[in-house]
C-alpha positions in Angstrom: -15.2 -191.3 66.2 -16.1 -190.6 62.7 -16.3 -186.6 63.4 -12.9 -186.7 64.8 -11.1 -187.3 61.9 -12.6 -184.4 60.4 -10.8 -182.1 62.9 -8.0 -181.0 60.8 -9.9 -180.5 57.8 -10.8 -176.4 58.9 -6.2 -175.8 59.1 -5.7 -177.9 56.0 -8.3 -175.9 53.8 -7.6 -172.7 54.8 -3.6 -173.0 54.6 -4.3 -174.6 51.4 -6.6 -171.6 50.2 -4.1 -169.4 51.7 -0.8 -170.9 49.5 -3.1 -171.0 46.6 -3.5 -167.7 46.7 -0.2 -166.5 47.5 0.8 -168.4 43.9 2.5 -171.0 46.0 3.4 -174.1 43.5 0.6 -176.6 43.8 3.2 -179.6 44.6 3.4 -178.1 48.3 -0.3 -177.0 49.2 -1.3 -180.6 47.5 0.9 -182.3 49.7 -0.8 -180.7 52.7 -4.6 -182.4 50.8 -2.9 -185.4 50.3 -1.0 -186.0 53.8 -4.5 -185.1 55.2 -6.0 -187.6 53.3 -3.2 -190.3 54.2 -4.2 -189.3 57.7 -7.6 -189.4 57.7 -6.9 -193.5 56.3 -4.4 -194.6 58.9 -6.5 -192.9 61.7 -9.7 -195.0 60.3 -7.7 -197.9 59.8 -5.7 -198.0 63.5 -9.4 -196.8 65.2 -10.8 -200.2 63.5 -8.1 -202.4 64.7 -6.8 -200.7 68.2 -4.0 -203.5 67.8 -2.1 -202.5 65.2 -0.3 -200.1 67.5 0.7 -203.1 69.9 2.0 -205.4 66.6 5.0 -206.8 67.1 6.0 -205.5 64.0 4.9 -201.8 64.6 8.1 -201.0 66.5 10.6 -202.3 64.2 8.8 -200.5 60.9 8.8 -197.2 63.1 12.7 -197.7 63.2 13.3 -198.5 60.0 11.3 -195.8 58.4 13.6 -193.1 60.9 16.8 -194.7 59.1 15.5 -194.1 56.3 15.5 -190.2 56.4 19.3 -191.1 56.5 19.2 -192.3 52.9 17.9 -188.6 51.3 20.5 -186.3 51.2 19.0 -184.0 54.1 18.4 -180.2 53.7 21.3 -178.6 55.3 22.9 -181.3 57.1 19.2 -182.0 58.4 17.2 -185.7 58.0 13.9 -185.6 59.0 12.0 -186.8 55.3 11.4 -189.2 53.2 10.6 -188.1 49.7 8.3 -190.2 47.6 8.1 -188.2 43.8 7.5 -184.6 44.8 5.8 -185.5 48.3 8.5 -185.0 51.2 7.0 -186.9 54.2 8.0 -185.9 58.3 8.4 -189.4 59.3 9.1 -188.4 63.0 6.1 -186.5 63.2 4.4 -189.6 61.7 6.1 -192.4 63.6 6.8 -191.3 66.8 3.0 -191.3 68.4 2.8 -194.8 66.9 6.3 -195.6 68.9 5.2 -194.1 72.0 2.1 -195.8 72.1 3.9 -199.4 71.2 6.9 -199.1 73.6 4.1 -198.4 76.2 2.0 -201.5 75.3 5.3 -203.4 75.6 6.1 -201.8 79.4 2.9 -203.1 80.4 3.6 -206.5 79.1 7.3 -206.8 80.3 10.2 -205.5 82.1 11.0 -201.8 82.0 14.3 -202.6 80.5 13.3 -203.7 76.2 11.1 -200.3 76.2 14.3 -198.4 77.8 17.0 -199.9 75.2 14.5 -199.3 72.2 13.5 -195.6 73.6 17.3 -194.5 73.6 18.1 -196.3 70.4 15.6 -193.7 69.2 16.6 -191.0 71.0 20.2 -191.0 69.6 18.3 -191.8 66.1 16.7 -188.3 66.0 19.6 -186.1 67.5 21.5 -187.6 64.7 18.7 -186.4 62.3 19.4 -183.4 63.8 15.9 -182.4 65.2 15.5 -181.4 68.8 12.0 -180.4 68.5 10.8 -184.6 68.0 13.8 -185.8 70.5 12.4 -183.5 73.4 8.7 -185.0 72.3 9.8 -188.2 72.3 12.2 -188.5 75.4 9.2 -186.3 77.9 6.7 -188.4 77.3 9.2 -191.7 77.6 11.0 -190.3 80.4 7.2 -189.9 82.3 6.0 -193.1 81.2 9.1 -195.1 82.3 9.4 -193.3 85.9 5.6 -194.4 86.3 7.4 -198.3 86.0 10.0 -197.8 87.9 10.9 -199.2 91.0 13.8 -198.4 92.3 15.5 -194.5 92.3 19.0 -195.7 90.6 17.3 -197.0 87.2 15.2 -193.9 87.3 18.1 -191.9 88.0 20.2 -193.6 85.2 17.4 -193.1 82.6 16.5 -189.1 83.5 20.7 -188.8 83.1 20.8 -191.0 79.6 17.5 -188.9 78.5 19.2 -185.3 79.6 22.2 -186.1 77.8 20.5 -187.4 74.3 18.4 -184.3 74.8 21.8 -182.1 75.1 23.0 -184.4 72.4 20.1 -183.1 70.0 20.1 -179.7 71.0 23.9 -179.4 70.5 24.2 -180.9 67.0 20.7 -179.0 66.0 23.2 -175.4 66.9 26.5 -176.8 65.7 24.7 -177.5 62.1 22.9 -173.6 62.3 26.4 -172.3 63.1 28.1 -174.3 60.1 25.1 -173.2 57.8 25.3 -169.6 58.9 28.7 -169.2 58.7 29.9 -171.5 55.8 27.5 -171.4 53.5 26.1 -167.3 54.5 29.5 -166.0 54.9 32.0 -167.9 52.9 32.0 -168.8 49.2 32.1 -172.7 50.0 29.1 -174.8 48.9 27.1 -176.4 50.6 
């Protein structure tokens, strides 16, 4: 277990060495070290206690911590980080594994239904954000693991229909806020 956390070191090092040499500022290649680090700790801390990720209180800091990228001003109309000091962190990329992972724990515990609700609760969360990339990694691996509990076609029809449309949702709003950036803030003197 112990060698696996080291599997990222190789990519870390040599996009580090690569920024550092490029005369990129040492606030961004640092933040690469330190998320590693952060990593590394979280991975040795969940792998020693397996359940963390089925905490009741796992779920609910997930969400929070994805409304909280709604506090930060967003980089062109987009909310995806959390800054602490000069280290910007991609909660969804962060959160979401531990999410998926919980709501799954719960579905095996209970009806299909709490893990549904909470699934498209964060669905709409991060097409809001805009960011369609995390919304389609979330909703496939949801939309899979909630057909697998399923027993009957009308709730799996209703949830492939409420996922396609939050994924439409995302997708839409990511190209709506490309076109306004492109042409308001390109094009025309407006700031942005």
């Amino acid at each position: 277990m112990k060698k696996l956390l080291l599997i990222p070191l190789p990519a870390i090092i040599i996009g580090s060495l690569a920024m550092y040499i490029n005369g990129v500022s040492i606030n961004i290649w640092g933040q690469n070290i330190f998320g590693l680090v952060i990593g590394m700790l979280l991975s040795y801390l969940i792998s020693r206690k397996p359940k963390i990720i089925g905490n009741i209180f796992t779920i609910p800091i997930a969400i929070i911590l994805l409304l909280l990228t709604f506090i930060d001003s967003g980089l062109e109309g987009v909310h995806r980080w959390i800054s602490i000091g000069p280290v910007r962190f991609y909660i969804a990329s962060i959160v979401l594994p531990i999410l998926i992972m919980g709501l799954w724990r719960i579905l095996k515990a209970t009806n299909w239904w709490i893990p549904a609700i909470i699934s498209i609760g964060v669905s709409l969360l991060l097409a809001l954000q805009p960011d369609a990339s995390q919304t389609t990694a979330f909703i496939i691996p949801m939309a899979i693991i909630l057909f697998s509990k399923a027993n009957n076609n009308y709730f799996r029809y209703s949830v492939f229909l409420q996922y396609w449309v939050t994924l439409f949702l995302s997708l839409g709003l990511s190209m709506l806020n490309l076109i306004r950036n492109f042409l308001i803030c390109d094009l025309g003197p407006v700031i942005c």
